[in-house]
N, C-alpha and C positions, 0 to 999 in steps of 0.2 A: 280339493276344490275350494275357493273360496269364498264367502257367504258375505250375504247383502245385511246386515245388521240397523237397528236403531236404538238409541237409549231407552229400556225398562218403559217405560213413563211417558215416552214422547207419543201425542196424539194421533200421529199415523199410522199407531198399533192398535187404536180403538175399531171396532167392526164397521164403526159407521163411517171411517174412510175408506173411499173405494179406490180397489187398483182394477188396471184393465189394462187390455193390449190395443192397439190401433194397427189400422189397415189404410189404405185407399184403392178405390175401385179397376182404377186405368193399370195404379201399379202391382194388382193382382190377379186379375178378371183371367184376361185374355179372353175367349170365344169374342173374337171380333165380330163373326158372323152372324150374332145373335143380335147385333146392334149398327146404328147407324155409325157414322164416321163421326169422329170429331178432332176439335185439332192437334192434339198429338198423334191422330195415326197420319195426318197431313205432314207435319213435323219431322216426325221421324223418317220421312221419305225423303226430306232435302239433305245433299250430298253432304257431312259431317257434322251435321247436328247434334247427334246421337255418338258419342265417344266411341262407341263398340261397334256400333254398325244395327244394332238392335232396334228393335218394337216391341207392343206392348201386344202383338196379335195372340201370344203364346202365355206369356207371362208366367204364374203360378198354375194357372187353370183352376183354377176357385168355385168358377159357374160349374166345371166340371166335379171337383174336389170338394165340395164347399161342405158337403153332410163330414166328412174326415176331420176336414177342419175345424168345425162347429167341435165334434170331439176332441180334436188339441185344444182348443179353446176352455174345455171344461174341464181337462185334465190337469190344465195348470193351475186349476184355482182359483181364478179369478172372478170379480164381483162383475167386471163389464166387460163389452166389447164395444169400441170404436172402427166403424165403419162409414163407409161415404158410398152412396148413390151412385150410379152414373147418367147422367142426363139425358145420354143417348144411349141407353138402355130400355130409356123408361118413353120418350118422346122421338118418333121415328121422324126422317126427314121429311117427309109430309105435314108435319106437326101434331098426326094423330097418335096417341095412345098405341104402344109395343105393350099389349095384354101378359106375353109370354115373359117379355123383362121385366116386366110388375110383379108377375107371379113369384119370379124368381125372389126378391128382397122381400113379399110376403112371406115366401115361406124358408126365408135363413133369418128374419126376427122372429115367426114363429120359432123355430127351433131352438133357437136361442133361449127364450122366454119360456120355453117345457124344463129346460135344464137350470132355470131360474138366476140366467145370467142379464143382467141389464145391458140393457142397447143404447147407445147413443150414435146417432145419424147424422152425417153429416152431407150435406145436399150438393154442395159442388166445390169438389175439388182437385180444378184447374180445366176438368176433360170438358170445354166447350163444344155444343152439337157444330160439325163445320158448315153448316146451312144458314147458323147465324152467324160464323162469322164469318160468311160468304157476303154479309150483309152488312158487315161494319163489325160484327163482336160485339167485347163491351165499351167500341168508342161509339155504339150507337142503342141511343138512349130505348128505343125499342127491344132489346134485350132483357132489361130490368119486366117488363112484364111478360114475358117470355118465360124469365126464372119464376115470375108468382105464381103462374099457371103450371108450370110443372111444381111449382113446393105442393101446389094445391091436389094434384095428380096426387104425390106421394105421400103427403099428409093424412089423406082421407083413404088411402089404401093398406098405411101401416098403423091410425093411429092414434091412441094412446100405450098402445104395444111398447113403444117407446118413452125409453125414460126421460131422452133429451135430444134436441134437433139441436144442428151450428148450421146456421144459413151457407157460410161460407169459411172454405179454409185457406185463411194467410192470404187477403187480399193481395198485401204489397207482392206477395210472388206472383202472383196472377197480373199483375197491372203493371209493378217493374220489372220483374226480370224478363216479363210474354209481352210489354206494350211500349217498352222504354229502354231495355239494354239488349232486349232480342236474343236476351240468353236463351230463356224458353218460350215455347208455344205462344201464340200465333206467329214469332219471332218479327213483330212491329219493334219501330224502334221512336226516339224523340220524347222530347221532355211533356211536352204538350200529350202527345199519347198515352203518356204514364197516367199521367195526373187526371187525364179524362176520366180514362179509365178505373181509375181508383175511385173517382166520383161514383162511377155508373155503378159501380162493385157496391158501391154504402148503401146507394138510391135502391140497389137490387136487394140489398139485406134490407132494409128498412119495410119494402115492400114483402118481404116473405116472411118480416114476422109478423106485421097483420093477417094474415094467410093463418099462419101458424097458430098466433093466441084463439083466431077464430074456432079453427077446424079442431085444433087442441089441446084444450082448454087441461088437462091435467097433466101434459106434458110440461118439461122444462126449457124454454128458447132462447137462444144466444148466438156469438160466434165466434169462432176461433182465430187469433191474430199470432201472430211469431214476432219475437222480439230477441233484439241481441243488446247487452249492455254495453254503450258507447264509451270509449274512454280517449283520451287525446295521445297521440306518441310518443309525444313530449311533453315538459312543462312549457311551451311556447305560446305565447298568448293566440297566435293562426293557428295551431292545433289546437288548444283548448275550441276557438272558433268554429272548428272546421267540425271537432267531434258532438259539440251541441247541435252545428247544422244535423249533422246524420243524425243523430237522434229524434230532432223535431220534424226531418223527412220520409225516414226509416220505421220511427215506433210509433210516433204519438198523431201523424198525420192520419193514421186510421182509426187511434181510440180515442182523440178529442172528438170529432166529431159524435162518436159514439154516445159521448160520455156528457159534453157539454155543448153540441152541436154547432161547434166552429171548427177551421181549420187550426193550426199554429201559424204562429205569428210568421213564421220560414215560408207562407204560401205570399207574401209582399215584398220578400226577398225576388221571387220570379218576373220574369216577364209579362207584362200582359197577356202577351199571343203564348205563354206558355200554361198564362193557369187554367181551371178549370171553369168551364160554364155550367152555372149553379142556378137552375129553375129556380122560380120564390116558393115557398114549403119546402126545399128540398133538407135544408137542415135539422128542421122539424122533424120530415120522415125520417130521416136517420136516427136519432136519435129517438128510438125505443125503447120503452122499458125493456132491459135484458132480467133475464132470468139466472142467468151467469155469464159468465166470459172466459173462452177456454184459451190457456196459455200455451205455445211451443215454445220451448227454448232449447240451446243446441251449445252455444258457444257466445263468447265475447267479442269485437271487434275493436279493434285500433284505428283510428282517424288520424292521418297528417293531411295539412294543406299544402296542394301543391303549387307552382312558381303564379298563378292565375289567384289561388288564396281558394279553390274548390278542396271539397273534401275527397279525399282518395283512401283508401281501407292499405294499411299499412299489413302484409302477413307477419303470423307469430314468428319468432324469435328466439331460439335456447329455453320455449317451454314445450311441456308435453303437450300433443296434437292426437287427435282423432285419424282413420284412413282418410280423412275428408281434408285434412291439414287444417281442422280448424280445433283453437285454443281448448283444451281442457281445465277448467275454469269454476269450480263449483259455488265458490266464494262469490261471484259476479252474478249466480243465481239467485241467493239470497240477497244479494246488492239492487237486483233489477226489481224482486217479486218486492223488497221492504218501499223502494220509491214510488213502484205503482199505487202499495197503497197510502202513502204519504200524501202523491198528486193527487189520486181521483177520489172518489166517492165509485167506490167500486163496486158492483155484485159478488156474491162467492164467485173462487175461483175452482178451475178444476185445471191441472197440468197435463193437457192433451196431448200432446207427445213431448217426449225426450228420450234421448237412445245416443248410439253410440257407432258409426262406422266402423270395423276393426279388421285385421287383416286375418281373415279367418282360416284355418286349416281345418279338412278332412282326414282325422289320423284315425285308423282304426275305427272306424265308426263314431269317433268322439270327434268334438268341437270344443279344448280346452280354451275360455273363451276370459281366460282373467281380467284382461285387460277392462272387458267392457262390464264385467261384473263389478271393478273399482269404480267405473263411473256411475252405474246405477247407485251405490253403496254413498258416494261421494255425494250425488243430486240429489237424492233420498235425505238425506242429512242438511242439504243443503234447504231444501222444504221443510223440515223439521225446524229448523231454525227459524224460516221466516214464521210459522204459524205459531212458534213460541212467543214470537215478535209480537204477534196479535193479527196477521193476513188470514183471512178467511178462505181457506182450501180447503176441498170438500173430496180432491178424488187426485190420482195421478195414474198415467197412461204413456207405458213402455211403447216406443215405435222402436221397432215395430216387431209383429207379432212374428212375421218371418219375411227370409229377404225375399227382395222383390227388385221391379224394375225402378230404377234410381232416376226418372226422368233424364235430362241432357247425358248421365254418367250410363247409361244405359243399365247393366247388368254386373259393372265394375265394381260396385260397392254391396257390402253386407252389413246390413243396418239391423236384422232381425233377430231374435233370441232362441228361433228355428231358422235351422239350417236348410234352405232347399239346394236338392239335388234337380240342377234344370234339365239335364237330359233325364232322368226316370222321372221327374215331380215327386221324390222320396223327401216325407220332412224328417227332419232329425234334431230333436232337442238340444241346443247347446248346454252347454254346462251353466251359463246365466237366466236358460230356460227354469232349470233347474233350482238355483239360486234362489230364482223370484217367487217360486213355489213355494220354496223352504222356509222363505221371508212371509210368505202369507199365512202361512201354517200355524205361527207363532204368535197372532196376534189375539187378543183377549176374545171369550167365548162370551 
């Protein structure tokens, strides 16, 4: 089997870097009955939206499973667990309080916090209750206090139990691929839609971290964005073009705001009727002091422009790919994490997911899983680098903890470092399971 390593010396073997695994709610819950609907179980009812034909009714069964899991969680060793909420878990479609799915996330950070694993919570991501977006979603600005009111629900029932709240995960998924390309959930489409929505997504984080700092005060609050390092297809001055558009549409359209409470300069590139309507404070509220800001990263991206001079995402080419076809790239990790902090004025970082799709086999009761063991080994290394650089990371978080439901790929991909078996719900440690254990074992006492 082969092993996840770092240099002797490198900072990510000190104790006070945290590893942890990640989860999300919709993609492991299942007990749909215990909660209201929201728009992916609307979603995966229209005719191939869902690759496989699947839903998330079933999933892992976690609600069910969850004290099991809490114990794989603690057997691998790890300092955290990253988890997310579900909205309509916790906020019935009535608007009132579901006491019984409260209880439930009270008591899986309880447990959690007996076996002295830190929690970090993340309040929503993507599973919108479908009562509001029966109502507009997030292209309607009544939404944003919606989410404050449920952060406030869950804030004041889990907390300083927790070590860290992310308001929200990977807006741009949530606003482009569910409000603008209709890849995912609410499956809206239009430029204008996106870019609402993306507004409404910042005004909602902005509003739940005052929520947050209030209710508290000893917790750590921030939010989680994904980012892919742009690059041009060519040396062509339209692709050079085409690859800073995406970039400044793609990455920085959610962390300027953030950061320095503007859009980029690519928001006067649009249409009028396409940009966003921006109440007055609204950039103010967004811009909250963060407490950190959690990274995903996954892969690189190539930009050509095409015969119009639009940015089009060119696929990889004669390099090595993930089960997902995207770039294996670890050098463009530490390329991406060195620039952010070049641009910003950044808070600590914590690397909230990164993982690997792989084409996994069930032999004999093993999961020889090398492949995605080189990518942890590789991005691991790849972080190491940048924090020698001088980037302030404070923790990094395998996604994910085991496989699950893959949104649009439904049940096609294996992203996890336990193997679930979906007809018994048997987990089974991968050999990268293993790996990441081995790697934690080693680091200084």
């Amino acid at each position: 089997m082969q092993n996840i390593s770092l240099p002797a010396d490198s900072p990510l073997l000190s104790t006070e870097f945290i590893y942890g695994v990640a989860t999300s709610s919709f993609q492991i819950e299942g007990d749909r009955a215990g909660r209201s609907d929201n728009i992916w179980d609307t979603f995966c009812a229209l005719p191939a939206a869902i690759e496989d034909g699947s839903n998330g009714d079933v999933a892992c069964e976690h609600v069910k499973f969850w004290q099991k899991d809490v114990e794989l969680i603690a057997e691998l060793g790890v300092d955290a667990y990253r988890l997310s909420v579900s909205w309509s878990r916790v906020i019935q479609s009535d608007g009132s309080v579901n006491q019984q799915g409260l209880r439930f996330y009270v008591n899986l950070v309880d447990a959690l916090v007996a076996r002295g694993i830190q929690v970090f919570v993340t309040l929503y991501h993507w599973d919108l209750p479908q009562t509001l977006e029966d109502n507009g979603g997030w292209l309607n600005r009544q939404t944003t206090d919606a989410f404050a009111f449920y952060t406030s629900v869950v804030a004041q029932a889990l907390g300083n139990n927790v070590t860290a709240y992310a308001t929200l995960n990977e807006p741009f998924c949530s606003a482009y691929l569910g409000y603008e390309t209709g890849i995912h959930a609410p499956g809206k489409t239009g430029v204008k839609n996106g870019r609402q929505a993306a507004h409404h997504l910042l005004v909602a984080h902005g509003k739940a971290m005052q929520v947050l700092q209030k209710v508290c005060p000893n917790s750590k609050h921030g939010i989680v964005l994904n980012f892919s390092t742009c690059y041009p297809a060519s040396g062509s001055a339209a692709d050079k073009r085409a690859s800073e558009f995406a970039d400044q549409y793609h990455n920085h359209w959610y962390l300027m705001p953030l950061i320095e409470g503007r859009y980029p300069d690519v928001i006067h590139d649009l249409p009028l009727e396409h940009q966003p309507d921006i109440a007055p404070g609204d950039m103010a509220l967004i811009r909250q002091p963060l407490d950190y800001l959690g990274v995903n990263y996954y892969n690189p991206t190539d930009y050509a422009a095409n015969e119009h001079g639009e940015a089009v995402v060119v696929p990889p080419n004669g390099v090595p790919v993930t089960a997902m076809g995207w770039e294996i790239n670890p050098a463009a990790f530490t390329a991406l994490l060195l620039a952010l902090h070049q641009r910003y004025q950044l808070p600590p970082l914590y690397i909230t997911e990164n993982g690997a799709a792989m084409e996994d086999r069930l032999e004999q009761g093993e999961i020889k899983d090398d492949s995605r063991i080189a990518y942890y080994h590789a991005h691991l290394n790849a972080v190491h680098h940048a924090v020698v650089a001088g980037v302030d990371i404070k923790g990094y978080f395998a996604w994910s903890l085991m496989d699950n439901f893959e949104w649009s790929l439904g049940y096609t991909k294996r992203f996890g470092i336990v193997y679930v078996d979906y007809p018994t719900q048997q987990r089974i440690p991968k050999h990268s399971a293993k790996a990441y254990r081995t790697l934690l074992k080693t680091r200084a006492k």
